[in-house]
N, C-alpha and C positions, 0 to 999 in steps of 0.2 A: 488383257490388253496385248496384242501383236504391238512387238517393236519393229520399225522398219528403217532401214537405210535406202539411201537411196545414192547410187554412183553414176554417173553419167558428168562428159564433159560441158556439156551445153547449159548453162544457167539457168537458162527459160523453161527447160524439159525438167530441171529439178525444180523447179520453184510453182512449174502447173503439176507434176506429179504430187508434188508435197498439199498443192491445194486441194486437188480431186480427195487427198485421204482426207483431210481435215473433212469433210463433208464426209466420210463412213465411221461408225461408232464400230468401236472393240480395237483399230487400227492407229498407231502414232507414231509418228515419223521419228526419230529421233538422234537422225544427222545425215548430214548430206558429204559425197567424195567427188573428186572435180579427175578425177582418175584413177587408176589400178593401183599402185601405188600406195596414195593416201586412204582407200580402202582396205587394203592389206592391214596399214597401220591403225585405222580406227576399229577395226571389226573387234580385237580383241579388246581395246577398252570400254566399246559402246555395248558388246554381246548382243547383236538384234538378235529377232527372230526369225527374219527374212532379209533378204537381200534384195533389190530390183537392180541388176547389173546391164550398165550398155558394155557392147561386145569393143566398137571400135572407138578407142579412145587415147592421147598423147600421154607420154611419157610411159606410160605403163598399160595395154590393152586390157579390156575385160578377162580375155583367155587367160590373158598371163599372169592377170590377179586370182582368178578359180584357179588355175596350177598350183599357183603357190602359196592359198592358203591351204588347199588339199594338202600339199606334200607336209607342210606346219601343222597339219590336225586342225586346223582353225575356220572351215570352210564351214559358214551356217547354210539353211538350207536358200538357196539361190534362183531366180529366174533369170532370166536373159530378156531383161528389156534394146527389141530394136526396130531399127526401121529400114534394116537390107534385109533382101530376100535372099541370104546368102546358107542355103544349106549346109554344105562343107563347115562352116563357120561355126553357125547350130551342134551338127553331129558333136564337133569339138568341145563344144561349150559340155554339152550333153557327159561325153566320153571325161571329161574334167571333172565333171561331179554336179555342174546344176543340173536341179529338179525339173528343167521346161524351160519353155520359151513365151514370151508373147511378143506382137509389134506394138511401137507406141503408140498407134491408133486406138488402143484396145479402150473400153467403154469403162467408166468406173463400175459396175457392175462386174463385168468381169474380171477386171485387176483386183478386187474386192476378193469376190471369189477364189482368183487365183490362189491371195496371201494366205488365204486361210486356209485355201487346201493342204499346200507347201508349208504351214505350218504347223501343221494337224499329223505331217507325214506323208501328203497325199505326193501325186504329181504331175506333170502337166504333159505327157505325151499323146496328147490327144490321136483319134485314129486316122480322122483325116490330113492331119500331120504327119503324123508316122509314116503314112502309104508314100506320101510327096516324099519323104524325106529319105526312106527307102530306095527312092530311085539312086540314091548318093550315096547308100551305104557300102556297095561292093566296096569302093575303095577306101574306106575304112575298116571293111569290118572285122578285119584278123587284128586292129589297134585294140576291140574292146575283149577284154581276160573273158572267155566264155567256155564252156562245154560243147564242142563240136555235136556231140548226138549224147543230149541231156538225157536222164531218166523220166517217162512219162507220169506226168498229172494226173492226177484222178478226177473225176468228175466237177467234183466240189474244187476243187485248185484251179482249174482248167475254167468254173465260173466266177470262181474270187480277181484271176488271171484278167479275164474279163472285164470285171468291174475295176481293178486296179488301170488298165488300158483306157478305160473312160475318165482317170483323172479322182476316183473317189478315195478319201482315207482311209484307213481301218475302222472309224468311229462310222462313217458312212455306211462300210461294207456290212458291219455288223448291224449295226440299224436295218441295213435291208434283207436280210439274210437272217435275221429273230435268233441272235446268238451272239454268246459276250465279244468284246473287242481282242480278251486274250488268245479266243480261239482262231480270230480272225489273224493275229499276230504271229499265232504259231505254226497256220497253214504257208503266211509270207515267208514265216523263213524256210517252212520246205519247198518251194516252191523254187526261192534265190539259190537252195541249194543244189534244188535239181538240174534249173539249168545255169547252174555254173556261174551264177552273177551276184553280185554284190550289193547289191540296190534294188529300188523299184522301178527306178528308171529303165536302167543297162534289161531289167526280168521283161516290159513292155516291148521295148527295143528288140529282144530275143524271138518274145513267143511273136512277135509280125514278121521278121525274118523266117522264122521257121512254121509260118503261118497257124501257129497255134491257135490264134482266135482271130 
């Protein structure tokens, strides 16, 4: 069972998000934050396993709740649930530590998908996301800790690279690729090491800047 929180200042957005999961099996909500703030506070008593975080919200913003349970160690793995089309924003969110974004339009199918990706390890930097979102990164992109001219990929890194860009987890990759999940795990972390990044997020975000894949 995926535990889920859900933060958002809006009532009605917590209370139809909390419904759509009630309709998908493996998924259970397991408390609701009215802002940044009160999610900081609850994450570490409730320990979800996912997060669905709105970005702008009173008293304490979604950013400034990914800040700072980052900087506390206490950051489970996070989406960015919103409904601006505010890039800059995203990047931010991103460069904090969530795994992705979605808008609140998104279909329970997909937010379905989403939780489980992002809880499995996966992420959500989708490519035709990236490309738009690329358009914005010049003026971020010396904020994200990287390897100006990483060491090159090998074939097989350079396709896992791939798959990881499409949003799949290591249980995914190795499924489709006929080889255990460890080795899947231990190509990711050559891969964060070579270009210099920390995550699976920030290694997607790399190889499209540096048009890897």
């Amino acid at each position: 069972m995926i535990r889920v929180l859900i933060v958002d200042d809006q009532t009605l957005v917590r209370q139809g998000v909390r419904s759509l999961l009630a309709l998908a099996e493996g998924i259970e909500v397991i408390g609701e934050a009215g802002d940044g703030r009160q999610a900081v506070e609850l994450v570490p008593q409730l320990n979800p396993d996912v997060v669905l975080m709105d970005m702008r919200m009173p008293v304490m913003s979604g950013l400034e709740a990914l800040q700072t349970m980052a900087r506390n160690n206490t950051l489970p793995p996070t989406i960015i649930l919103t409904t601006f089309d505010d890039d800059q924003l995203v990047l931010a969110g991103l460069k904090a530590g969530a795994k992705g974004y979605l808008l609140k339009d998104v279909t329970l199918e997909k937010l379905v998908s989403a939780i489980q990706a992002v809880a499995e390890g996966g992420s959500l930097v989708q490519p035709a996301v990236t490309q738009r979102l690329l358009s914005g990164l010049e003026n971020v992109r010396n904020e994200f800790v990287s390897l100006d001219r990483p060491d090159p990929l090998t074939e097989r890194e350079t396709e896992i690279l791939r798959l990881m860009a499409g949003g799949f987890s290591n249980k995914e990759i190795a499924n489709s690729l006929g080889v255990a999940e460890g080795t899947i795990k231990n190509h990711v972390s050559n891969i964060l090491s070579k270009l210099g990044v920390r995550d699976r997020t920030r290694a997607v975000l790399k190889a499209f800047e540096l048009q890897l894949v």
